[in-house]
C-alpha atoms as one frame of an Amber mdcrd trajectory, in Angstrom:
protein
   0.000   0.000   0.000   2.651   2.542   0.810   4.327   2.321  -2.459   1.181
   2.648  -4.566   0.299   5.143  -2.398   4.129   7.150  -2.858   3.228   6.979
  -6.437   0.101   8.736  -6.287   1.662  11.428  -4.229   4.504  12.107  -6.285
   5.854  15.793  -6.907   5.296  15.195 -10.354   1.474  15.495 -10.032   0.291
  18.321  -8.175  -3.739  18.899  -9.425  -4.696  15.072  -7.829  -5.964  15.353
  -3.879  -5.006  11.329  -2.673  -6.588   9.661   0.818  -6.210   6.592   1.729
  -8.870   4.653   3.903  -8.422   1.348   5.053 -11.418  -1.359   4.051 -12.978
  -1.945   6.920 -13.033   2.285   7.756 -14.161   3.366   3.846 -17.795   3.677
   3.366 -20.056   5.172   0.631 -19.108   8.448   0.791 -15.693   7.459  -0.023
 -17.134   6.415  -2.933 -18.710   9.302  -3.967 -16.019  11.913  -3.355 -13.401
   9.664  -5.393 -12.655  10.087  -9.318 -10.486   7.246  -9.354  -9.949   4.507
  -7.110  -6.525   1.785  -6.359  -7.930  -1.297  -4.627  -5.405  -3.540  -2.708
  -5.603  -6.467  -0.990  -3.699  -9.481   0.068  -5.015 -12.992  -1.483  -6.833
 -15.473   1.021  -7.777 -19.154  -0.013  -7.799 -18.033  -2.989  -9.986 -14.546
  -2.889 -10.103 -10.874  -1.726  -9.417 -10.193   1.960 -12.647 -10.462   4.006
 -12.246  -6.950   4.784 -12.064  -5.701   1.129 -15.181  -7.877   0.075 -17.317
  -6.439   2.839 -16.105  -2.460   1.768 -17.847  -3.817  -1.424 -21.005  -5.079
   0.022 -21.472  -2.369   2.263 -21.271  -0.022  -0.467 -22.735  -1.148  -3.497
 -26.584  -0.646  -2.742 -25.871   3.047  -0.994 -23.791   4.114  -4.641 -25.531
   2.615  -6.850 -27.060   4.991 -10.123 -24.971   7.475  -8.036 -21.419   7.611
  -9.071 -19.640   7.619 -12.677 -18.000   5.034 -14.101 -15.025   5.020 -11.904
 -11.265   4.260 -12.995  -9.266   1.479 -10.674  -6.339  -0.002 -10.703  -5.455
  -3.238  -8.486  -2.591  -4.678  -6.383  -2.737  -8.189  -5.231  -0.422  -9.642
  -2.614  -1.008 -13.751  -3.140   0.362 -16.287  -2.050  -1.362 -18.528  -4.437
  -1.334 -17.080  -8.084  -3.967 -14.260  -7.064  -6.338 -15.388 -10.112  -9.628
 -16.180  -7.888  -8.759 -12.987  -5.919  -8.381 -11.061  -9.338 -10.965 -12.726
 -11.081 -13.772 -12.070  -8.173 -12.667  -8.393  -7.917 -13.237  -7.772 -11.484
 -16.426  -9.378 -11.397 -17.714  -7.050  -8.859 -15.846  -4.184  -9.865 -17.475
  -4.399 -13.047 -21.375  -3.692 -11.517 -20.144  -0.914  -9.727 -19.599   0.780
 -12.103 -15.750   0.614 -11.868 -13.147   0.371 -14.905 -10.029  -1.056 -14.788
  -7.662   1.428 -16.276  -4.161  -0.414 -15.329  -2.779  -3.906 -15.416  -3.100
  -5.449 -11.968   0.328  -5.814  -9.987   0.167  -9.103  -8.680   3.083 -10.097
  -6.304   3.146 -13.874  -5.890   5.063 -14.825  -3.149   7.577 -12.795  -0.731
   6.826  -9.171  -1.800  10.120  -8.115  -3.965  11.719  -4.659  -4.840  10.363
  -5.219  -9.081   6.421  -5.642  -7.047   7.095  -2.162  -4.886   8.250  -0.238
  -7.897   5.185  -2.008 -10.059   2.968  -0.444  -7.001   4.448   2.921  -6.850
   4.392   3.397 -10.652   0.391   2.304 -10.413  -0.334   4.919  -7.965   1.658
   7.377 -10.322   0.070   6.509 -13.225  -3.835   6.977 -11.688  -2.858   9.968
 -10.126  -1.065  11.089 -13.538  -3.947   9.818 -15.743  -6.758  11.839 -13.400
  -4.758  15.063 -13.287  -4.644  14.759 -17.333  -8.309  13.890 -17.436  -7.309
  10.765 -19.267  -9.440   8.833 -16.621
C-alpha cells in the first residue's frame, strides 16, 4: 500500500488530492467523493481479503445509479497465483460501475523490490492519468 500510495503522491502530479482509507473504515461516501480509485488487498484461499469484500457489500446498494464510471487499478499480494482474488474483484468491480484502467500488480510470493516499484508506478500513473483527465 505505501508504495502505490508514494506513487500517487509524487511531486510530479500536483492537481490530484489522494486519501487513503483502510477497508474496513471506507464507506459510501468514499465512494462518492473519489474520481479514481486503487484497490489492494492481500489474497486469502484463494480470494479478496474479508475486509475488502465487505467495503464492497457495504457499499454497493448506498452508490448505486450514483457515481460515474469510476477508474481502478489493483494490487494483489497472493500467495497462491492471485487469479480467484483477481478474477472475483473484477467481477464485482465491473457492476459498480468501476473500470479497470491499469494492469493489476500481482506479487506472488515474498513481496520483492520489481512488485514495490510495479505499485508505486500504479499509484503514479492513476494519479497522472486523473490530473490529465485521461481517466
Amino acid at each position: 500500500m505505501e508504495a502505490a500510495l508514494t506513487g500517487a503522491q509524487s511531486e510530479l502530479v500536483t492537481g490530484v488530492e489522494v486519501r487513503t482509507v483502510r477497508a474496513a473504515s471506507a464507506g459510501p461516501e468514499d465512494l462518492l467523493w473519489a474520481d479514481g480509485l486503487i484497490l489492494g488487498t492481500p489474497e486469502n484461499f484463494g480470494y479478496m481479503s474479508g475486509a475488502m469484500k465487505d467495503f464492497l457489500d457495504r457499499t454497493f446498494y448506498p452508490v448505486e445509479g450514483k457515481i460515474a464510471p469510476l477508474p481502478y487499478a489493483l494490487f494483489i499480494s497472493a500467495g497462491n497465483d492471485g487469479s480467484g482474488a483477481l478474477r472475483a474483484l473484477k467481477r464485482i468491480a465491473n457492476g459498480y460501475p468501476f473500470q479497470l484502467v491499469q494492469e493489476p500488480v500481482i506479487a506472488v510470493g515474498e513481496v520483492s523490490e520489481d512488485h514495490l516499484h510495479a505499485c508505486h508506478d500504479l499509484g503514479l500513473a492513476m494519479a497522472a492519468g486523473l490530473e490529465a483527465g485521461i481517466y
